[in-house]
C-alpha positions as CSV (number, residue, x, y, z in Angstrom):
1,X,12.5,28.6,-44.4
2,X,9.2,26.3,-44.9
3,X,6.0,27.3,-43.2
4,X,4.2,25.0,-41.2
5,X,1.3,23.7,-41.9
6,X,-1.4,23.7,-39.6
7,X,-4.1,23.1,-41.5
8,X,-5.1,19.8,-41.2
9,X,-4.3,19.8,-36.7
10,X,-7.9,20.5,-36.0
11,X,-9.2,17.7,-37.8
12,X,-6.2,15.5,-36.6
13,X,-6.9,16.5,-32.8
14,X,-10.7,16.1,-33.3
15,X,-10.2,12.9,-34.7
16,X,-7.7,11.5,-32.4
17,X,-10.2,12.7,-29.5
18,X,-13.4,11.2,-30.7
19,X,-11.2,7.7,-31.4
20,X,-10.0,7.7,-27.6
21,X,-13.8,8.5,-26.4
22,X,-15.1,5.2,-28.5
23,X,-12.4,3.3,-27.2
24,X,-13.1,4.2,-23.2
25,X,-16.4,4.0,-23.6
26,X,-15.9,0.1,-25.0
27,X,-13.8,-0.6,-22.1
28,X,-16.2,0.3,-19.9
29,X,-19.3,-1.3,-21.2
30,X,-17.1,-4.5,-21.5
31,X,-16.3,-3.7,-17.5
32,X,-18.5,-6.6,-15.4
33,X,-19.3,-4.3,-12.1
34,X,-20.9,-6.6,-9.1
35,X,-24.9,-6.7,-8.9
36,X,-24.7,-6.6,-5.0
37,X,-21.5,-4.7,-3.0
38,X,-21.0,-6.7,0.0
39,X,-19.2,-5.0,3.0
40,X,-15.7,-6.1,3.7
41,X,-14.8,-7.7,7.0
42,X,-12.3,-5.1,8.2
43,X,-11.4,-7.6,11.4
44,X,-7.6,-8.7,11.0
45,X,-7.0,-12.8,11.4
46,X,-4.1,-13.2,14.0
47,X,-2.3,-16.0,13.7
48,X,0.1,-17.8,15.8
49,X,3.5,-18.1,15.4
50,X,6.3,-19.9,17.3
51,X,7.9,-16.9,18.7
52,X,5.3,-15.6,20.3
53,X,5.0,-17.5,22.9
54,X,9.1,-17.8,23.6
55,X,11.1,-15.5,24.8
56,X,14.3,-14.4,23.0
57,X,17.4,-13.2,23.9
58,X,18.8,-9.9,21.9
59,X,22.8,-10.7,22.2
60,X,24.9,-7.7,21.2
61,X,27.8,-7.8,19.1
62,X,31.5,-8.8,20.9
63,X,33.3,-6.1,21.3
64,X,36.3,-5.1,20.0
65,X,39.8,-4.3,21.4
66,X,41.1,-1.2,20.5
């Protein structure tokens, strides 16, 4: 039965790793972050809607004979 070689998985790993670093690090530079954070306006809109202001009957289903 053939030995495996593992020989050449250091360089392979090493490589593989410094390739993946680059490529982050490209993404991020290319990233556009904002000059000035503004705070967000946590305040939720409410917005009418015709039901609100109706009132509704719940109707429950007939029932059956049995």
């Amino acid at each position: 039965m053939p030995q495996l070689d593992t020989s050449t998985w250091l360089t392979t790993i090493i490589s593989t790793t410094i390739t993946l670093f680059t490529f982050l690090q490209m993404k991020i530079i290319t990233f556009k972050f904002p000059l000035k954070p503004e705070i967000k306006n946590l305040k939720t809109k409410t917005t009418k809607t015709p039901w609100e202001n109706k009132w509704t009957k719940t109707y429950s289903l007939p029932s059956l004979p049995l």
